[in-house]
C-alpha positions in Angstrom: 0.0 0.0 0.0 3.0 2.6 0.3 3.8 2.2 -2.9 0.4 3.0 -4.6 0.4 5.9 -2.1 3.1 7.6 -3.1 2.4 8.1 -7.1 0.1 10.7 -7.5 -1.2 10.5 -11.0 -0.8 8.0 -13.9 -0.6 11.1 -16.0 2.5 12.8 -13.2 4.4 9.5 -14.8 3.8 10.3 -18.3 4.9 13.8 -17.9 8.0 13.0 -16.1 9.6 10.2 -18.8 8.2 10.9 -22.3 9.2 13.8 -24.3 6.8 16.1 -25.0 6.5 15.7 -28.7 6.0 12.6 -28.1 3.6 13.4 -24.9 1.2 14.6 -26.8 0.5 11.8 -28.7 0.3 9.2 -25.9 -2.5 11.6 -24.6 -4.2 11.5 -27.8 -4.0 7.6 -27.7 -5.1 7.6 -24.1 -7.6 10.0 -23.6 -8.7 11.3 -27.7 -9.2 14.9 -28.9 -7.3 17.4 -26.8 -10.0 19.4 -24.7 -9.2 23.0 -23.8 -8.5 23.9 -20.3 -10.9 26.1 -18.2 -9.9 29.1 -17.0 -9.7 29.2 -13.7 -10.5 32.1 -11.2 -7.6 33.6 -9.6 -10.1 33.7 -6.6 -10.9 29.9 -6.8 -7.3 28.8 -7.1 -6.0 30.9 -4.3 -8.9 28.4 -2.1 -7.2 25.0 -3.4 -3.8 26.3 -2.4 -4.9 27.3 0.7 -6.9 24.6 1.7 -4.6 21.8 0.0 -7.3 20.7 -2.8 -6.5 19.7 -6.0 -8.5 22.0 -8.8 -8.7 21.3 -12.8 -11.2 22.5 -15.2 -11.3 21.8 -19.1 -14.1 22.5 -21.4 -16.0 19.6 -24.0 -16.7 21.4 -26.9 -19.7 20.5 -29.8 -20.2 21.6 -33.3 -22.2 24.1 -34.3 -24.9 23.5 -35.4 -27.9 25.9 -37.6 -31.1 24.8 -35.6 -30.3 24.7 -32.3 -28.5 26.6 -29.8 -25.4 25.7 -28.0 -26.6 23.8 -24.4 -23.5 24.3 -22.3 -23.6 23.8 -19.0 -21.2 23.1 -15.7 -20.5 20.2 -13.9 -18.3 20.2 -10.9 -17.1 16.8 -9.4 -15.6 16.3 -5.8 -13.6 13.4 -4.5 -12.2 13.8 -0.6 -10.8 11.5 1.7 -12.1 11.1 5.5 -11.2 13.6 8.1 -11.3 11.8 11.4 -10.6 8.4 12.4 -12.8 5.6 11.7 -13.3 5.2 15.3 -14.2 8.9 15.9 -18.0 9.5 17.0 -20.5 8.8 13.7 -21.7 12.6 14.5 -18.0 14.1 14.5 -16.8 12.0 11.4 -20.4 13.1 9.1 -19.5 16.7 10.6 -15.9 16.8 9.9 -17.0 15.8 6.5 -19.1 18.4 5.9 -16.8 20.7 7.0 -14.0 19.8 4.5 -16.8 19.8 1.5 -17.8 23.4 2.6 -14.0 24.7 2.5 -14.4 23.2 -1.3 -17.5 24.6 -2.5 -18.6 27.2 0.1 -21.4 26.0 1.7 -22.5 23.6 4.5 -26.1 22.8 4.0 -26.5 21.0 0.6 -30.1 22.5 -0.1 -29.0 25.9 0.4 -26.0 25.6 -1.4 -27.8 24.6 -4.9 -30.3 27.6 -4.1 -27.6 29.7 -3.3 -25.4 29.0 -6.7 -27.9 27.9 -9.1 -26.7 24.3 -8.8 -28.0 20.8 -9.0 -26.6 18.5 -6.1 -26.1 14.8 -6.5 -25.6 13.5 -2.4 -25.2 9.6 -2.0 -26.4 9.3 1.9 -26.8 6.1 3.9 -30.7 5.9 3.5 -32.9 3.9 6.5 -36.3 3.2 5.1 -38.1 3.7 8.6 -42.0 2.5 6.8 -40.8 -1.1 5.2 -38.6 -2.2 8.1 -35.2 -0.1 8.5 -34.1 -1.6 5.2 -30.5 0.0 4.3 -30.1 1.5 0.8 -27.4 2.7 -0.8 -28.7 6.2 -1.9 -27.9 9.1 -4.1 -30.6 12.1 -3.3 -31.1 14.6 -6.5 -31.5 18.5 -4.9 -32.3 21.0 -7.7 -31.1 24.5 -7.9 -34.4 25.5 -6.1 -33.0 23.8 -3.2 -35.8 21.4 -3.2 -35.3 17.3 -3.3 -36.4 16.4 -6.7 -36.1 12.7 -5.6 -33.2 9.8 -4.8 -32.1 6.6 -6.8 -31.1 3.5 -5.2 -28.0 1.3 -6.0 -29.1 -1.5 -8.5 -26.1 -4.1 -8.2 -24.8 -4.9 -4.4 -21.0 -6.4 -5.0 -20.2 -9.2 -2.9 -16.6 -9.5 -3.5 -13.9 -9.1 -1.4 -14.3 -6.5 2.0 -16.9 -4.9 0.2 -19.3 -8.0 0.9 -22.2 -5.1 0.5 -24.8 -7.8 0.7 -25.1 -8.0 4.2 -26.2 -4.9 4.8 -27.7 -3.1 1.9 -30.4 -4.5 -0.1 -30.6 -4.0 -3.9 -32.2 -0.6 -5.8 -36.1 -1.2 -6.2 -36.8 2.4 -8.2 -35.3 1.2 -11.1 -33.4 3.5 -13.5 -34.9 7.2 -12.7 -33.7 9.9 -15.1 -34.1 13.5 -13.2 -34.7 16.5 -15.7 -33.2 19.5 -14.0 -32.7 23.3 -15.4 -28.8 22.0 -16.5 -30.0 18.8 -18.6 -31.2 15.3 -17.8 -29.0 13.6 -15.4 -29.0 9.8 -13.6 -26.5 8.3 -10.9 -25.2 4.7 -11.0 -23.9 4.0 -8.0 -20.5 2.3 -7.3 -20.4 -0.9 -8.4 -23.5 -0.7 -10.8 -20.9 0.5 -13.1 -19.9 -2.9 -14.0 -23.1 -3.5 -15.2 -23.5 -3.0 -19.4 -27.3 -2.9 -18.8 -27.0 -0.3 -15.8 -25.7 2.4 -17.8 -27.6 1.3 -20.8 -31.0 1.7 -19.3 -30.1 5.3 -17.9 -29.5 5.9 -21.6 -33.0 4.7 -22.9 -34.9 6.7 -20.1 -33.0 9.6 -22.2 -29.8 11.0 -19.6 -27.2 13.2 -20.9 -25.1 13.0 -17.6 -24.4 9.9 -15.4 -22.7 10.6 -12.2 -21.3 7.2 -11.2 -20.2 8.3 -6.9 -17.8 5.8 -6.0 -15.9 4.1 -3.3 -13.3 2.1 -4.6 -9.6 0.5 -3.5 -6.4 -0.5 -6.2 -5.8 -3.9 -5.8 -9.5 -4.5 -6.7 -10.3 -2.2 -9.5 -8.1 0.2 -10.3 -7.5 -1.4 -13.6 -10.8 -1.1 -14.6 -11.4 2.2 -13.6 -10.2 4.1 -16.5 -12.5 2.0 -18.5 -15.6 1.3 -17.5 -17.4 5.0 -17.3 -15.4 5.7 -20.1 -16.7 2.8 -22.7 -20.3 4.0 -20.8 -19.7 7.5 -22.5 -19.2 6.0 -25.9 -22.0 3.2 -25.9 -24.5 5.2 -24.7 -24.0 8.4 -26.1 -24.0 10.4 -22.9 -21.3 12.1 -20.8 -20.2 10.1 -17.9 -19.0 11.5 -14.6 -16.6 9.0 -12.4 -16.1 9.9 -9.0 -14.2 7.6 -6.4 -13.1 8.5 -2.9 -9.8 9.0 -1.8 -7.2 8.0 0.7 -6.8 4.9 3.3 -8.7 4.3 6.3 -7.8 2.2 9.2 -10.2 0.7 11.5 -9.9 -0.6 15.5 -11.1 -3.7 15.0 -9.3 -6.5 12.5 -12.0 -8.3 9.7 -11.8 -10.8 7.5 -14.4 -11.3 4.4 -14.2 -15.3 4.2 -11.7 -14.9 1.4 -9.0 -16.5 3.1 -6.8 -13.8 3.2 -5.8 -12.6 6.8 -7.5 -10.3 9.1 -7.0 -6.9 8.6 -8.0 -3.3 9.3 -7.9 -1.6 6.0 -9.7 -2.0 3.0 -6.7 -1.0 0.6 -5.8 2.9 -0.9 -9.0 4.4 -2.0 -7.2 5.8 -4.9 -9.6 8.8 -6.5 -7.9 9.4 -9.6 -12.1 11.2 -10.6 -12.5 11.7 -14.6 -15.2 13.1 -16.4 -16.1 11.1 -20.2 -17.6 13.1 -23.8 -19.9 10.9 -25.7 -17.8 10.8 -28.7 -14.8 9.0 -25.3 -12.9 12.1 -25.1 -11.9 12.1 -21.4 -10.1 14.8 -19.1 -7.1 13.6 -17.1 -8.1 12.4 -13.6 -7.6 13.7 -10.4 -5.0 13.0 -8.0 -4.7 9.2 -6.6 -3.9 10.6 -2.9 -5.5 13.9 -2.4 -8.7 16.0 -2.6 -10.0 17.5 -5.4 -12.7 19.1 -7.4 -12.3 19.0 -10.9 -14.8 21.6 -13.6 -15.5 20.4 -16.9 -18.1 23.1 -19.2 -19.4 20.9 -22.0 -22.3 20.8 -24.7 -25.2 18.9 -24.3 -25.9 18.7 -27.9 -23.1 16.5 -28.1 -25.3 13.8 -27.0 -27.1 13.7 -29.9 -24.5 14.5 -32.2 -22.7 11.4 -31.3 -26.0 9.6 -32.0 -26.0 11.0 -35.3 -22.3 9.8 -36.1 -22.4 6.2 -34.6 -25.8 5.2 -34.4 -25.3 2.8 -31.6 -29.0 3.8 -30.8 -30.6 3.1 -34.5 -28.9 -0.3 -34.4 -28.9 -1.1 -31.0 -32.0 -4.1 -31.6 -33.5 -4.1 -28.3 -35.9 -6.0 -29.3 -33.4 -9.1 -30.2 -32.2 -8.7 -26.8 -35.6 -8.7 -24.9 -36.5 -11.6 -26.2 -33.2 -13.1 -26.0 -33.5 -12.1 -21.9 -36.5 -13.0 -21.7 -36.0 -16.3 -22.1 -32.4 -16.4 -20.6 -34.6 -15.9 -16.6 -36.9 -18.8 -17.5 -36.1 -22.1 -15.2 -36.5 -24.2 -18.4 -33.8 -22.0 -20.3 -31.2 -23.7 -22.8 -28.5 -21.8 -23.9 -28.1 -21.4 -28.0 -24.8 -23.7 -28.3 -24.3 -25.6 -31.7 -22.6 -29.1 -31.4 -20.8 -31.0 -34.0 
């Protein structure tokens, strides 16, 4: 674990052994089309020095087109490490939380933040469903810029793999694939591990989203690998930007656990390693965030994208969901045989 701690960024690695000519086209290779950088505020920057945050902004850019305006909008997405120990008071360690997010984007109460700025919030909570038993769901709440709740989504795909044995706990999503239609576009969450799930970002797309948040919480050894993938490949397939968030840092425990993997007890899940990236439909992606520290990174982009990248691919016009449907629906059946042909 001290070794994945100590390298800040896949991209700190490219920068410090491949000449810059030649730079340039890695980055091409690895992420597609350069994307301007945002300017950023003198004013904001001056906060992530102070306050030890890291802070990039780049801009997704669409054609022009003759019928319809440009839809440019601002996302803003935040990954941040724990404050307190993990055996600090529940109250102290949601407060100190709180705190650290309001030193990043100046406010402490969520609703009146997003009335205060003009912003949607996404929030994943711990939600207790107090009228069908104290059921646990892992939650993501949707505030619009009013500052009113405009309603929640609820993890589809509980992981049990490894420490994060979620399955014991949490029970799956029941409100299906919601897509919330705010002031700033059409947006939908899928939660952690639902990202490994084709179908999960698929369906967000047919309920018509333009921008998946995907909050995570996610360690190295596990997935790290994956990571710059997944949300990615989402982007392109679905003809959507993606939003990839993961948390940061490493967090200790008092008490040693074991997940009947037969690895030996422990008290840490692994390094939490952030590295937050933000996806264009046509899989342009900026660079990620830091793998050890806080950060917000801004991305400005154009929603018309979306449909633009429809128009070039057409994943959607030849997607046959109707070859699938009946393919599934027969797939669930207890009597299913799978189409293999034999000699």
């Amino acid at each position: 674990m001290a070794a994945a701690t100590k390298i800040a960024s896949l991209e700190d690695i490219l920068r410090k052994y491949i000449p810059e000519n030649e730079l340039n086209e890695v980055n091409r290779l690895l992420y597609g089309k350069r994307l301007k950088t945002l300017e950023i505020p003198t004013s904001a920057s001056d906060i992530a020095v102070l306050l030890d945050f890291e802070l990039k902004g780049f801009v997704f850019e669409a054609k022009q087109e003759e019928l319809r305006k440009p839809r440019e909008v601002c996302v803003g997405i935040v990954q941040h490490s724990i404050e307190l120990p993990t055996n600090a008071d529940i109250r102290d360690q949601r407060s100190a939380i709180h705190a650290k997010i309001e030193n990043i984007v100046k406010a402490a109460a969520i609703c009146d933040l997003a009335k205060r700025y003009n912003m949607v919030i996404v929030s994943p909570i711990l939600e207790r469903d107090e009228i069908h038993g104290d059921v646990f769901w892992n939650t993501a709440v949707i505030v619009s810029n009013t500052g009113k709740v405009m309603g929640k989504t609820r993890k589809n795909h509980i992981p049990r793999v490894g420490d994060f044995n979620e399955s014991t706990y949490y029970m799956e999503g029941n409100l299906g694939h919601p897509v919330f239609e705010t002031k700033w576009g059409k947006i939908a969450v899928n939660i952690c591990y639902g990202r490994h799930h084709p179908q999960n970002w698929m369906m967000y797309g047919i309920n018509g989203a333009e921008i998946v948040f995907n909050p995570s919480a996610t360690v190295g050894e596990l997935s790290e690998h994956l990571w710059p993938i997944e949300a990615r490949n989402a982007a392109i397939a679905n003809s959507y930007f993606t939003c990839a968030i993961n948390r940061v840092g490493s967090e200790t425990f008092p008490n040693e656990f074991t997940s009947g993997d037969g690895k030996p007890a422990h008290k840490t899940f692994g390094h939490f390693y952030g590295s937050s990236y933000i996806t264009a439909p046509d899989g342009s992606r900026t660079p990620g965030l830091s793998r050890v520290s806080d950060g917000l990174l801004v991305a400005k982009m154009d929603l018309n994208a979306c449909r633009q990248s429809r128009d070039n691919w057409g994943f959607r016009m030849t997607q046959r969901l109707e070859l699938y449907a009946a393919s599934l629906a027969a797939a669930i059946k207890p009597d299913y045989q799978p189409q293999i042909v034999k000699e």
